[in-house]
PDB file of N, H, CA, C and O in Angstrom:
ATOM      1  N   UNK A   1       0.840  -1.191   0.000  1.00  0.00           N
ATOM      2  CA  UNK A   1       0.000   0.000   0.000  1.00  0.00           C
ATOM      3  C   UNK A   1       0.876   1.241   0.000  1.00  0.00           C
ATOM      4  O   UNK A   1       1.859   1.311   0.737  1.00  0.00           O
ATOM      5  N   UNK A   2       0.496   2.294  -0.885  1.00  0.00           N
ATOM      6  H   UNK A   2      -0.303   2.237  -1.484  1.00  0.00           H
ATOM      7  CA  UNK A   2       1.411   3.141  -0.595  1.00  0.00           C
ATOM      8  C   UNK A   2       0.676   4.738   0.324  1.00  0.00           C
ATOM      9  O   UNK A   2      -0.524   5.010   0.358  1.00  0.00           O
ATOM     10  N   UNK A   3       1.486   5.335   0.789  1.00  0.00           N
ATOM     11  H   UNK A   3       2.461   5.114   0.761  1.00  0.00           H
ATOM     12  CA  UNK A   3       1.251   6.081   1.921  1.00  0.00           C
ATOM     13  C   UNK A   3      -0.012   6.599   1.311  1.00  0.00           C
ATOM     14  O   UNK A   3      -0.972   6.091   1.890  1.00  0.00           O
ATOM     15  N   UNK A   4      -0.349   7.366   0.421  1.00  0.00           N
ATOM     16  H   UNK A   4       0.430   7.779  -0.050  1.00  0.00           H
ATOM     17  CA  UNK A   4      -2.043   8.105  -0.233  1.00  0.00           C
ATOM     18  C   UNK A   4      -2.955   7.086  -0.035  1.00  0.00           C
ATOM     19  O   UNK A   4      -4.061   7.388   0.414  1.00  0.00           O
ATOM     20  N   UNK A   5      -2.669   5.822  -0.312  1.00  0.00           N
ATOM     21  H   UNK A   5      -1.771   5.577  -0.677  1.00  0.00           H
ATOM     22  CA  UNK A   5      -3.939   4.569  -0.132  1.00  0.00           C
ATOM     23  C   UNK A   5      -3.760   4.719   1.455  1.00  0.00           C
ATOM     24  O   UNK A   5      -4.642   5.193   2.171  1.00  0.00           O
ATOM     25  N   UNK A   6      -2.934   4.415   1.770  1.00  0.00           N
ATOM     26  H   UNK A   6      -2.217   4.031   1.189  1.00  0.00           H
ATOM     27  CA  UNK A   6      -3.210   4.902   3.757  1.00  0.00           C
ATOM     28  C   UNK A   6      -4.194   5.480   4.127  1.00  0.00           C
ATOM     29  O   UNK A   6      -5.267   5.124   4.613  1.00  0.00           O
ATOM     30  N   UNK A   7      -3.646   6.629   3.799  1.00  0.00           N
ATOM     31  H   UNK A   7      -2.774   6.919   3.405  1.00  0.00           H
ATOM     32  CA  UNK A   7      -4.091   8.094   4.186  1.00  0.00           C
ATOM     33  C   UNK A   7      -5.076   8.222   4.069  1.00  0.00           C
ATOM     34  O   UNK A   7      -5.643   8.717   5.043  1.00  0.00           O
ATOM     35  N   UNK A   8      -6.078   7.826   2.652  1.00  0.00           N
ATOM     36  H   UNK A   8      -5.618   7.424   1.861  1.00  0.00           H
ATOM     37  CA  UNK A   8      -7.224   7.638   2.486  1.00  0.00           C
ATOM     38  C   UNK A   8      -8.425   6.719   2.724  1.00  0.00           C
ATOM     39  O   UNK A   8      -9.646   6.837   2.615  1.00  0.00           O
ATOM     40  N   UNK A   9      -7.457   5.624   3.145  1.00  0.00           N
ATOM     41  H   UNK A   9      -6.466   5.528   3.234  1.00  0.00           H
ATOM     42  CA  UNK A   9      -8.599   4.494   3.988  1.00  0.00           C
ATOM     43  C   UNK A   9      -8.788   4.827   5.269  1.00  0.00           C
ATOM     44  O   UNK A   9      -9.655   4.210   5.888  1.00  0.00           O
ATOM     45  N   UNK A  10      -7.973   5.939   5.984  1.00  0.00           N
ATOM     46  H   UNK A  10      -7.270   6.441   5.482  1.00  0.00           H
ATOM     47  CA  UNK A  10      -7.548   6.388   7.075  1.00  0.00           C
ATOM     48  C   UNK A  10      -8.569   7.058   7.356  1.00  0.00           C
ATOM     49  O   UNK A  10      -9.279   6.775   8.321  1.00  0.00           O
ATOM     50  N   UNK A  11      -8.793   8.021   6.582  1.00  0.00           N
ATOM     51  H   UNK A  11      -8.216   8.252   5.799  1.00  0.00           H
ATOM     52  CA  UNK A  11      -9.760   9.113   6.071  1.00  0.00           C
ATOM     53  C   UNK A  11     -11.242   8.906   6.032  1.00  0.00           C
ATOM     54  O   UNK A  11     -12.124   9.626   6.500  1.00  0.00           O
ATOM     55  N   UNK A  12     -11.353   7.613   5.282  1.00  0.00           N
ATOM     56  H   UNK A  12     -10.637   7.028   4.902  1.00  0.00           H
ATOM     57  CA  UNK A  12     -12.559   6.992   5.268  1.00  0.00           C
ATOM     58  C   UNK A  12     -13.406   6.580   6.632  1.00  0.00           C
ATOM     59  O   UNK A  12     -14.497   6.895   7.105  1.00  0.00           O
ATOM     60  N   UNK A  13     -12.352   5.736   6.993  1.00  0.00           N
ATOM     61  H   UNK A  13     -11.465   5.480   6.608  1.00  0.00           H
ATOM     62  CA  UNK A  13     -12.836   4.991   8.454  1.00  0.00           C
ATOM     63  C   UNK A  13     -12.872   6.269   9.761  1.00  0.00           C
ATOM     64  O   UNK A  13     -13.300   6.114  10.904  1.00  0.00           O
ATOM     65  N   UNK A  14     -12.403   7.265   9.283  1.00  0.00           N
ATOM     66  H   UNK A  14     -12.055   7.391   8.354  1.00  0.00           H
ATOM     67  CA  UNK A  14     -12.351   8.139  10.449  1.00  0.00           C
ATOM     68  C   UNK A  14     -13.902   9.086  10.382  1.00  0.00           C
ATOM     69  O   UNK A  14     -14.640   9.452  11.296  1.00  0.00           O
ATOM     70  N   UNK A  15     -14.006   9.306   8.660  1.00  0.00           N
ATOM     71  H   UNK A  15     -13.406   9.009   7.917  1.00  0.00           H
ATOM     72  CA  UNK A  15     -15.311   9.647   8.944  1.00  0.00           C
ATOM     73  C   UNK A  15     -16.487   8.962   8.955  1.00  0.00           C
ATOM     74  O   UNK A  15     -17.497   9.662   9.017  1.00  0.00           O
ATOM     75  N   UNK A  16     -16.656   7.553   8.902  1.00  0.00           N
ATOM     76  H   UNK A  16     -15.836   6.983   8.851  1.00  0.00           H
ATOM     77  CA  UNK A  16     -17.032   6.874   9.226  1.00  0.00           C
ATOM     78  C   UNK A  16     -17.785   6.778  10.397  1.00  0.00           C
ATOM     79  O   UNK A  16     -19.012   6.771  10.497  1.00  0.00           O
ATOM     80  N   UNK A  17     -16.798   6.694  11.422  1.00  0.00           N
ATOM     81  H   UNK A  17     -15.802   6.700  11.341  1.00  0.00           H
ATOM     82  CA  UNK A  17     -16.801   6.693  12.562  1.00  0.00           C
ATOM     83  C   UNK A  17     -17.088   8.128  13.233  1.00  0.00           C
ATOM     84  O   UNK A  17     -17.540   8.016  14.373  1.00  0.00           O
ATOM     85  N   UNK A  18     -17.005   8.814  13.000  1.00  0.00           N
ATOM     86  H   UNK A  18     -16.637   8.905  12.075  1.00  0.00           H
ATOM     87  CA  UNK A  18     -17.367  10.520  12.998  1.00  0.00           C
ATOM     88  C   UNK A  18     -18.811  10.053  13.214  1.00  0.00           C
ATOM     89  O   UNK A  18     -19.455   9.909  14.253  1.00  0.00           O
ATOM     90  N   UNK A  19     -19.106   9.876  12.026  1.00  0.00           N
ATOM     91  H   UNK A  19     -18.584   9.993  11.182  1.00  0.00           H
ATOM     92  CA  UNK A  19     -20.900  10.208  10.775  1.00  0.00           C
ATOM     93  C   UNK A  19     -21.270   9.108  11.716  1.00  0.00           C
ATOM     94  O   UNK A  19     -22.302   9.683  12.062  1.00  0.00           O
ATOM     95  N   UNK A  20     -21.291   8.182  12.310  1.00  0.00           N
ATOM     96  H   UNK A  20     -20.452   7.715  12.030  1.00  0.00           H
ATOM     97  CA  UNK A  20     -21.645   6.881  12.717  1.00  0.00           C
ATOM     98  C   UNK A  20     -22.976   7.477  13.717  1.00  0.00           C
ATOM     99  O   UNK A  20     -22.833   8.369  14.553  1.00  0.00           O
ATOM    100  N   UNK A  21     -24.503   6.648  13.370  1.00  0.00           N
ATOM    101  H   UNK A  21     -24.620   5.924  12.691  1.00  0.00           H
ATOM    102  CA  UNK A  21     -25.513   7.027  14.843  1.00  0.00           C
ATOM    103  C   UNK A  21     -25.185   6.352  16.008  1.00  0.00           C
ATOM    104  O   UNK A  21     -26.066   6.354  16.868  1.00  0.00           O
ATOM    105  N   UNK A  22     -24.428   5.929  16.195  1.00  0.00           N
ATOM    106  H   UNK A  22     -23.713   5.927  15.497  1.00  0.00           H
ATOM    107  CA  UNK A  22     -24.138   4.728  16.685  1.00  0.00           C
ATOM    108  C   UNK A  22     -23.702   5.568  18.168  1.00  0.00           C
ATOM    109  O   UNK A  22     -23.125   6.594  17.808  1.00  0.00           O
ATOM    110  N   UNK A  23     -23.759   5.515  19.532  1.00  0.00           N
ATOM    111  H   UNK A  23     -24.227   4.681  19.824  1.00  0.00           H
ATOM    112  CA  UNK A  23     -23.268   6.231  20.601  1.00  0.00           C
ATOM    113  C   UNK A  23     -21.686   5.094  20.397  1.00  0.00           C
ATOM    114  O   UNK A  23     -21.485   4.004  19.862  1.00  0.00           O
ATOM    115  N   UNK A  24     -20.649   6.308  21.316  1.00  0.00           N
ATOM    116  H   UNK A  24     -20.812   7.194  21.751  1.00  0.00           H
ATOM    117  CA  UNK A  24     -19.577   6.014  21.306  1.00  0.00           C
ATOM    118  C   UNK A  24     -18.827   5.959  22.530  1.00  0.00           C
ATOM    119  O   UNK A  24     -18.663   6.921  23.279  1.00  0.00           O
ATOM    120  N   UNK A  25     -18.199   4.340  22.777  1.00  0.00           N
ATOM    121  H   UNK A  25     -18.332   3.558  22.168  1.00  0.00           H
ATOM    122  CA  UNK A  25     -17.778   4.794  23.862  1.00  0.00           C
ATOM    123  C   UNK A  25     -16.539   4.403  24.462  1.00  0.00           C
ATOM    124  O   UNK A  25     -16.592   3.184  24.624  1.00  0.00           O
ATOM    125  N   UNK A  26     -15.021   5.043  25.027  1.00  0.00           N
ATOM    126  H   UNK A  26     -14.978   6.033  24.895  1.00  0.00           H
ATOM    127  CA  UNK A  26     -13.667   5.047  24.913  1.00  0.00           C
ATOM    128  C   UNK A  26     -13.335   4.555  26.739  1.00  0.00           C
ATOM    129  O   UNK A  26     -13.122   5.367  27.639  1.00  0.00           O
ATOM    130  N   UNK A  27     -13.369   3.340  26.862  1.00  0.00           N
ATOM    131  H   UNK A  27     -13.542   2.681  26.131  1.00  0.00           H
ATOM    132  CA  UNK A  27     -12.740   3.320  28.448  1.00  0.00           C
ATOM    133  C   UNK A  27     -10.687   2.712  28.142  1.00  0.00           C
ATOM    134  O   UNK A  27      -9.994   1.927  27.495  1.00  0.00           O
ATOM    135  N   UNK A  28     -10.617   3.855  29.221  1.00  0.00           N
ATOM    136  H   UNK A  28     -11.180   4.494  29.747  1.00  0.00           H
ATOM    137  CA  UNK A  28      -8.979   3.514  29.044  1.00  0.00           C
ATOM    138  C   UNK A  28      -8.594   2.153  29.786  1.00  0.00           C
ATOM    139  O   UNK A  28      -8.928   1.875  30.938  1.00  0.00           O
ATOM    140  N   UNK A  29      -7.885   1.403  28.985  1.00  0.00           N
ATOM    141  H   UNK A  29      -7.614   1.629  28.049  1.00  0.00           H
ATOM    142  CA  UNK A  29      -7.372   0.122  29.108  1.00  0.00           C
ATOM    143  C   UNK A  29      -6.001   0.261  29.418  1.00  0.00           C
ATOM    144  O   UNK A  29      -5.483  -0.791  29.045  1.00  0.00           O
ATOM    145  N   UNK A  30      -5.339   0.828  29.788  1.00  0.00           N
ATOM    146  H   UNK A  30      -5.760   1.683  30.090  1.00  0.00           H
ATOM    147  CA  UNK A  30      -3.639   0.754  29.808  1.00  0.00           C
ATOM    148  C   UNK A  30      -3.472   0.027  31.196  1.00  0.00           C
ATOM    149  O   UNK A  30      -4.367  -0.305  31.974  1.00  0.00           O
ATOM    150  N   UNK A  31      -2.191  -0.129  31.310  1.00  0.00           N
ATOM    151  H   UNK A  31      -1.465   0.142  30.678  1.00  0.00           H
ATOM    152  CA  UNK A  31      -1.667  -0.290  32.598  1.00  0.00           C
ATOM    153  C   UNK A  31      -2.704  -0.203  33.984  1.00  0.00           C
ATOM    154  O   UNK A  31      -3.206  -1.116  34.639  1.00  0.00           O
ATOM    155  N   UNK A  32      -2.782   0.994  34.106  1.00  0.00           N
ATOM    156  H   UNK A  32      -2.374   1.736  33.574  1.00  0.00           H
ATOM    157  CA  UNK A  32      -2.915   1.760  34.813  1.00  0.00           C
ATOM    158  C   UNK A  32      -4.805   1.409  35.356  1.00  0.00           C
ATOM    159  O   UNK A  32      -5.214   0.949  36.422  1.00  0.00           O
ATOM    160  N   UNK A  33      -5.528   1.823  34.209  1.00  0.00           N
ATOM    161  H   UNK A  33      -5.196   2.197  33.343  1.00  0.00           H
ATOM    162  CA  UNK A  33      -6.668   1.419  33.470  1.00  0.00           C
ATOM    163  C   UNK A  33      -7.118  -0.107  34.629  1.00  0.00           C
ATOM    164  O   UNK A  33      -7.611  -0.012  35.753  1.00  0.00           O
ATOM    165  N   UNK A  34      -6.719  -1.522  33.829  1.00  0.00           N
ATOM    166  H   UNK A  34      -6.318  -1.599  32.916  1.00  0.00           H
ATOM    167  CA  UNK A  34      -6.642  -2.609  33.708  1.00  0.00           C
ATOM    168  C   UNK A  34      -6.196  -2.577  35.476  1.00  0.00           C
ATOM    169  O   UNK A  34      -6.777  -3.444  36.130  1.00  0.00           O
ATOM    170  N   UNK A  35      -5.575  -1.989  35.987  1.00  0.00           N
ATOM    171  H   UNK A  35      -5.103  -1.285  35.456  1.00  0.00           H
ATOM    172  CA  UNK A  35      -4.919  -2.415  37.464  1.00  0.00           C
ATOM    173  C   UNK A  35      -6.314  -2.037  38.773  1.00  0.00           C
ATOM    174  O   UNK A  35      -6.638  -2.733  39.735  1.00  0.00           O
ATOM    175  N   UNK A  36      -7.087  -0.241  38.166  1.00  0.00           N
ATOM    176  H   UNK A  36      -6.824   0.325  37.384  1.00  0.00           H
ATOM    177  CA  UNK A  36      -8.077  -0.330  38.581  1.00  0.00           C
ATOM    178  C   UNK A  36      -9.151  -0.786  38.265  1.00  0.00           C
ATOM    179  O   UNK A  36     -10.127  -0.296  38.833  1.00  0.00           O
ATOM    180  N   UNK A  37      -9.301  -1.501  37.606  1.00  0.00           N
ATOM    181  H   UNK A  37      -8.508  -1.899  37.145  1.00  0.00           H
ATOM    182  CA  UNK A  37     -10.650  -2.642  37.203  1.00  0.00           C
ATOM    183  C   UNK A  37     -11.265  -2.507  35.765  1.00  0.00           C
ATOM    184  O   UNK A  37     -12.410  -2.948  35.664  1.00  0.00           O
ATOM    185  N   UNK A  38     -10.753  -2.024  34.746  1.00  0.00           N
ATOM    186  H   UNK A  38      -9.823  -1.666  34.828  1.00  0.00           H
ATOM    187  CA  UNK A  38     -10.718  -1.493  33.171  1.00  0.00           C
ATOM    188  C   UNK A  38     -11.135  -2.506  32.752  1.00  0.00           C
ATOM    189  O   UNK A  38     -11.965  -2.277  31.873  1.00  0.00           O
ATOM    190  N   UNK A  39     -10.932  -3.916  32.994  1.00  0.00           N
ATOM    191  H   UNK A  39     -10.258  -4.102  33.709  1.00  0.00           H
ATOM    192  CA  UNK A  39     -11.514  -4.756  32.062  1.00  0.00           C
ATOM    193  C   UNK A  39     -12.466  -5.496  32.369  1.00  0.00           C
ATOM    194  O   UNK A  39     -12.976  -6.239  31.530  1.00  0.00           O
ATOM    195  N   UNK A  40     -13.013  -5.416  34.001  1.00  0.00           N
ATOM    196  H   UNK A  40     -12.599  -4.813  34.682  1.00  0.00           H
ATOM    197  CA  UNK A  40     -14.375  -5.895  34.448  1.00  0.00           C
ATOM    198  C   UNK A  40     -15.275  -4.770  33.987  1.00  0.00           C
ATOM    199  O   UNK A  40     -16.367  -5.167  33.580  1.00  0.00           O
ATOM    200  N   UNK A  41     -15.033  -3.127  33.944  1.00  0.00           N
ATOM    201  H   UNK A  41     -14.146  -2.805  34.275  1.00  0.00           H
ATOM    202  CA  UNK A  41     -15.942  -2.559  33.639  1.00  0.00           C
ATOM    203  C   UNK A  41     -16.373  -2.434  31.943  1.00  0.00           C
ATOM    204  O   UNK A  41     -17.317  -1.873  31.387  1.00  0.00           O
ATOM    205  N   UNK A  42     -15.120  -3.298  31.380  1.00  0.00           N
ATOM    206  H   UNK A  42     -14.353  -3.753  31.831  1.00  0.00           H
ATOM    207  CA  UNK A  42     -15.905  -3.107  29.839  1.00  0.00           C
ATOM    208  C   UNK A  42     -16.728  -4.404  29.060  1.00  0.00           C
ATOM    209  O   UNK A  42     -17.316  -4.602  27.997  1.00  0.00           O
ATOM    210  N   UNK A  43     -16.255  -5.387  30.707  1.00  0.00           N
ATOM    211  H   UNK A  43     -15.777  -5.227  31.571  1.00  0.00           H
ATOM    212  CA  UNK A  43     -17.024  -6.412  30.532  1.00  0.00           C
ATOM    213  C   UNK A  43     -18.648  -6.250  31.095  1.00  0.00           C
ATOM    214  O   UNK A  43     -19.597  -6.952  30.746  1.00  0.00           O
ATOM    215  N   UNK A  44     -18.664  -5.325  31.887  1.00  0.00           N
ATOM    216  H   UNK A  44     -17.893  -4.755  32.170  1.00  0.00           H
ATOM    217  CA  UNK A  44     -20.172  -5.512  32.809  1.00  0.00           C
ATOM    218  C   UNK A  44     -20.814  -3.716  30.996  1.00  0.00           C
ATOM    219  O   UNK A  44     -21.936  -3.393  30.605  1.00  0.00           O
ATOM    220  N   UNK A  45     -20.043  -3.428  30.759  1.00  0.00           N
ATOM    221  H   UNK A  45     -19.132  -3.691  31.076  1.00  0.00           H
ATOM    222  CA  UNK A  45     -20.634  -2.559  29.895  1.00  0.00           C
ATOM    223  C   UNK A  45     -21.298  -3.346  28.242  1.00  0.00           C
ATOM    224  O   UNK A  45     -22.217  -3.149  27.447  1.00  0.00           O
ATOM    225  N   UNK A  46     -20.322  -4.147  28.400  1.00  0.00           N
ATOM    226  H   UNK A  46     -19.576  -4.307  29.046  1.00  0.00           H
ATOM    227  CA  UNK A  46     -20.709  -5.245  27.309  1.00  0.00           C
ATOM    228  C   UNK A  46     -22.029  -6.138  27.304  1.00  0.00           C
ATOM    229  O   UNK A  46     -22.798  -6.338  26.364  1.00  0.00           O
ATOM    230  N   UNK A  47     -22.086  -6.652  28.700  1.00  0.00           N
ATOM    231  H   UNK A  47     -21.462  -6.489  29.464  1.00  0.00           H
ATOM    232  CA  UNK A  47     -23.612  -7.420  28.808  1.00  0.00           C
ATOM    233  C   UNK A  47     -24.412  -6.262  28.686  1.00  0.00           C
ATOM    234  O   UNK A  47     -25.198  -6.259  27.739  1.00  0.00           O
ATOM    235  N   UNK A  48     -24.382  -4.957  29.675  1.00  0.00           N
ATOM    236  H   UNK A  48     -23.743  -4.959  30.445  1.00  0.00           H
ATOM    237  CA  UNK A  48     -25.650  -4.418  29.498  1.00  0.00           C
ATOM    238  C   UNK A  48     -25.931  -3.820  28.026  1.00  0.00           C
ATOM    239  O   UNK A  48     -27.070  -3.669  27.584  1.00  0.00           O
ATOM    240  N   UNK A  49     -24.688  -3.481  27.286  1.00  0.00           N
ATOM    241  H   UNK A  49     -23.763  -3.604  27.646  1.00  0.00           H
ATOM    242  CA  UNK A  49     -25.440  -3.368  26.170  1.00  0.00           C
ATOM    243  C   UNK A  49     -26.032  -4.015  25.123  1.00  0.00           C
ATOM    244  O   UNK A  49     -26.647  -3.474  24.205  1.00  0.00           O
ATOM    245  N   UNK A  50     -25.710  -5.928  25.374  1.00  0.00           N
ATOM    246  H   UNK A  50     -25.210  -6.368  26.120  1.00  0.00           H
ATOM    247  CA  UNK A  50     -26.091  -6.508  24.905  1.00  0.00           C
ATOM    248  C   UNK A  50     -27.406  -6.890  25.307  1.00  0.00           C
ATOM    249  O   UNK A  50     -28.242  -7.229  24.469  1.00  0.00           O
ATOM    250  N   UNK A  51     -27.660  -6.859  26.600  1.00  0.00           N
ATOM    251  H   UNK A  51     -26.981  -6.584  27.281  1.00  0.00           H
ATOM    252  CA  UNK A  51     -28.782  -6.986  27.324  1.00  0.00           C
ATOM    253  C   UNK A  51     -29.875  -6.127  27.106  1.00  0.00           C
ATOM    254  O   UNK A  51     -31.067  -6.428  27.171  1.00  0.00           O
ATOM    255  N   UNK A  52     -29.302  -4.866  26.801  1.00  0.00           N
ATOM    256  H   UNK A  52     -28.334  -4.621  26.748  1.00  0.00           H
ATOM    257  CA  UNK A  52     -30.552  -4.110  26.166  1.00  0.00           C
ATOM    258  C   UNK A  52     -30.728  -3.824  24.293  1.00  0.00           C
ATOM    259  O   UNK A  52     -31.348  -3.116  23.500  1.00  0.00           O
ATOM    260  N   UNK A  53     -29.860  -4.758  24.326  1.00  0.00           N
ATOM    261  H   UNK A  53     -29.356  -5.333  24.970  1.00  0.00           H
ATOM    262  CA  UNK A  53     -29.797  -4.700  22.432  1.00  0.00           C
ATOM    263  C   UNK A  53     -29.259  -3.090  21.645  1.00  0.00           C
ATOM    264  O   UNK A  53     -29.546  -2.548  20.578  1.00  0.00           O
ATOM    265  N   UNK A  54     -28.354  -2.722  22.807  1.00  0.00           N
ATOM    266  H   UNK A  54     -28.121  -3.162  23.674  1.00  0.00           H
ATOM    267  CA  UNK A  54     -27.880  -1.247  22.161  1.00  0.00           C
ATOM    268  C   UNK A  54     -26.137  -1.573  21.382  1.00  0.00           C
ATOM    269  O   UNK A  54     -25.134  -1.999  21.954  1.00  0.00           O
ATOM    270  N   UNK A  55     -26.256  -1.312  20.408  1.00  0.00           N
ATOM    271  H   UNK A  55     -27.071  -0.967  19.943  1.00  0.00           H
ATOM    272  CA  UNK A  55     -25.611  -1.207  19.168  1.00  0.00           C
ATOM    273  C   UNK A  55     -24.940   0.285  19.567  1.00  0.00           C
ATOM    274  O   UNK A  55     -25.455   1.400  19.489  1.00  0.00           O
ATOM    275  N   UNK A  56     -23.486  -0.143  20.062  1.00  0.00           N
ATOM    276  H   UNK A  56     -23.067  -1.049  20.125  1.00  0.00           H
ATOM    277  CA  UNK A  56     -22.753   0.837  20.711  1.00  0.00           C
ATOM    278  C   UNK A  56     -20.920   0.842  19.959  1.00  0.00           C
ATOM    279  O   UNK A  56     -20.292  -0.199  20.154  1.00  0.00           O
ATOM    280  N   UNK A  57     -20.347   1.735  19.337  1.00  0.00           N
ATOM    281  H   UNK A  57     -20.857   2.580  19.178  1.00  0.00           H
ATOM    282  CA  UNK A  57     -18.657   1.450  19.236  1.00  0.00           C
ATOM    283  C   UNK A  57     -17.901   1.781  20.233  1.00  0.00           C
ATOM    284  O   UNK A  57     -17.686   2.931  20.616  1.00  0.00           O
ATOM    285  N   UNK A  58     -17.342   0.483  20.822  1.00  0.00           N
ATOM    286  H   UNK A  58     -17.517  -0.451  20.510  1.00  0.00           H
ATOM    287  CA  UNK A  58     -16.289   0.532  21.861  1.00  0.00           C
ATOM    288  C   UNK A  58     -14.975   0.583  21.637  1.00  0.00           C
ATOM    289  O   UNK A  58     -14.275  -0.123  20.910  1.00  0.00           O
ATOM    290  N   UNK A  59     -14.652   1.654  22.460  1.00  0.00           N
ATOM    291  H   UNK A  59     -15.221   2.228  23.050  1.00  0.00           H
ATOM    292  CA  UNK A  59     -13.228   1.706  21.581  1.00  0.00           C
ATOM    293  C   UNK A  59     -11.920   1.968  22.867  1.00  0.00           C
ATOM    294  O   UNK A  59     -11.899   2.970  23.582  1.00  0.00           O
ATOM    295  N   UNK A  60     -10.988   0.936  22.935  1.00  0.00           N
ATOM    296  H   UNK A  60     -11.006   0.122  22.354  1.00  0.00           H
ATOM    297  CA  UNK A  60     -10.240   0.629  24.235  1.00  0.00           C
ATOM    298  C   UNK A  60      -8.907   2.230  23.712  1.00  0.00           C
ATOM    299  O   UNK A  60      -8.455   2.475  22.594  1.00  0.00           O
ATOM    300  N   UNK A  61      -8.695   2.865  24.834  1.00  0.00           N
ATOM    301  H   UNK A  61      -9.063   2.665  25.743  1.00  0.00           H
ATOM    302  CA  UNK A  61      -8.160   4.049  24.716  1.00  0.00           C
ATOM    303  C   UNK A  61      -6.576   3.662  25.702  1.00  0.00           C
ATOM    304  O   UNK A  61      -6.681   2.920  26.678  1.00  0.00           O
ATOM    305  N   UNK A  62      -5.539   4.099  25.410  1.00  0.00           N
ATOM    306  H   UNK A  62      -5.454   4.701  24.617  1.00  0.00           H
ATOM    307  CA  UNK A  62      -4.602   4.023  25.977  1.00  0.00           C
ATOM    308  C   UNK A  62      -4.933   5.047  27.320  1.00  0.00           C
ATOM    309  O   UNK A  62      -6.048   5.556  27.431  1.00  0.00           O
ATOM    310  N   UNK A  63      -3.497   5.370  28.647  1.00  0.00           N
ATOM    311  H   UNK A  63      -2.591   4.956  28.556  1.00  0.00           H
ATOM    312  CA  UNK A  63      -3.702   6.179  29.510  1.00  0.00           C
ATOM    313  C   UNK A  63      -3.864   8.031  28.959  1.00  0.00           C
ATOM    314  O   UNK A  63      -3.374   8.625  27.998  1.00  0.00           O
ATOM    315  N   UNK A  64      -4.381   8.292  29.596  1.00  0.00           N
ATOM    316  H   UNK A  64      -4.779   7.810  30.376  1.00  0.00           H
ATOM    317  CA  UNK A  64      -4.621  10.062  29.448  1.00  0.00           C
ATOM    318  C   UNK A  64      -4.055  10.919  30.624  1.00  0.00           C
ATOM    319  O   UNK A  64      -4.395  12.076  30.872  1.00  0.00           O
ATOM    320  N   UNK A  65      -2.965  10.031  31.441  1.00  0.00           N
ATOM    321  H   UNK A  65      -2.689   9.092  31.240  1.00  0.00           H
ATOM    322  CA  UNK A  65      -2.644  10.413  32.513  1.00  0.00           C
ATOM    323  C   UNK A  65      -3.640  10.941  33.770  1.00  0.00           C
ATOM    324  O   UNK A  65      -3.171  11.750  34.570  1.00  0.00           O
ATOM    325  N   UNK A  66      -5.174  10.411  33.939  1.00  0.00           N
ATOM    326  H   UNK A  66      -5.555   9.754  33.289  1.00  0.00           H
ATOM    327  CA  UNK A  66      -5.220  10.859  34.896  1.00  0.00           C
ATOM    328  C   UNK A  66      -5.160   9.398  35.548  1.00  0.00           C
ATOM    329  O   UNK A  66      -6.290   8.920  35.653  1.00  0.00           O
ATOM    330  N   UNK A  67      -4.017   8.465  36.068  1.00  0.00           N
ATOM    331  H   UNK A  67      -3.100   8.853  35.982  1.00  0.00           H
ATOM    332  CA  UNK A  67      -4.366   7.490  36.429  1.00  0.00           C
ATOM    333  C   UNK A  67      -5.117   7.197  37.755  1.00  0.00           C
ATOM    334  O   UNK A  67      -5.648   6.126  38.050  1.00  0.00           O
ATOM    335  N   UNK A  68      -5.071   8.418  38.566  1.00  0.00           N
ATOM    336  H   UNK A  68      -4.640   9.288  38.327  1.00  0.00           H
ATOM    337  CA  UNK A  68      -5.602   8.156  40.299  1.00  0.00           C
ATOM    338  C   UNK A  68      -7.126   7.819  39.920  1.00  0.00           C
ATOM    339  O   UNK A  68      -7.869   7.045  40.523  1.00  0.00           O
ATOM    340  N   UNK A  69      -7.457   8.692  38.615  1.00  0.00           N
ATOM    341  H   UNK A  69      -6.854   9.320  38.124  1.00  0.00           H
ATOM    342  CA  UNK A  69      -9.198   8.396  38.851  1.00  0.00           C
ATOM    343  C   UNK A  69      -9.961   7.145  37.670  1.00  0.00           C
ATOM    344  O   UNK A  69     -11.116   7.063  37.253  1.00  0.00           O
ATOM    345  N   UNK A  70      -8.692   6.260  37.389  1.00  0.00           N
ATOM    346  H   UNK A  70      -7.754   6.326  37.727  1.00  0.00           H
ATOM    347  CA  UNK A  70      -9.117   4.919  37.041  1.00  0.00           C
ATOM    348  C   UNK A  70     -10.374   4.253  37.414  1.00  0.00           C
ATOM    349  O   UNK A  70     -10.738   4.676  38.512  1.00  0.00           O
ATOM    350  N   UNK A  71     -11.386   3.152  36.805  1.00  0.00           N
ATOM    351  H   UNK A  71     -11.090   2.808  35.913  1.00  0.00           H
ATOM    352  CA  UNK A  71     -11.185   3.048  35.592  1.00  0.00           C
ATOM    353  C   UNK A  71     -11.742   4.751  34.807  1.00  0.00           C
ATOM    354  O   UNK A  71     -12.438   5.451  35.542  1.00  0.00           O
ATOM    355  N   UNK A  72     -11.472   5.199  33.658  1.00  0.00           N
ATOM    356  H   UNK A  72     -10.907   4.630  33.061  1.00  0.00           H
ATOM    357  CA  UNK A  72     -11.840   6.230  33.021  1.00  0.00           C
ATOM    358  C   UNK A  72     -12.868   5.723  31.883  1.00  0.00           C
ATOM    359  O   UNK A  72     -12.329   4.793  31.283  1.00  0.00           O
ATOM    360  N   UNK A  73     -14.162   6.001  31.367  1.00  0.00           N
ATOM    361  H   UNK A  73     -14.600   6.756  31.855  1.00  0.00           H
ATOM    362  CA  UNK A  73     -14.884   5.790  30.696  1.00  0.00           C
ATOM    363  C   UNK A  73     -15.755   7.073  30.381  1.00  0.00           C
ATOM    364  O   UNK A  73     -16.687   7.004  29.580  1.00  0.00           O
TER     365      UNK A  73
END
């Protein structure tokens, strides 16, 4: 692929995801994340949205430095 085909599938999927009705939602998974409980809460976020049939994009976010107030969602 060369860097313009990148750039532009890049492009695509970003507005994509922009334009999307879809609610959106970013819990940080890092280190930090994962140590205060990051991956039980994207598991208990997962049933309920399956549980209520909501059609949601989850999207695992690295740290943002505020780690004291882990998990972040």
């Amino acid at each position: 692929m060369t860097f313009d085909e990148i750039q532009s599938q890049a492009i695509s999927e970003w507005q994509a995801l922009e334009h999307s009705d879809k609610p959106r939602i970013l819990i940080g998974t890092a280190t930090c994340g994962r140590a205060a409980g990051a991956i039980a809460a994207l598991e208990a976020i997962n049933r309920e949205l399956a549980k209520h049939n909501i059609k949601a994009i989850i999207t695992q976010v690295g740290c943002i430095g505020l780690c004291y107030a882990e998990p972040l969602v």
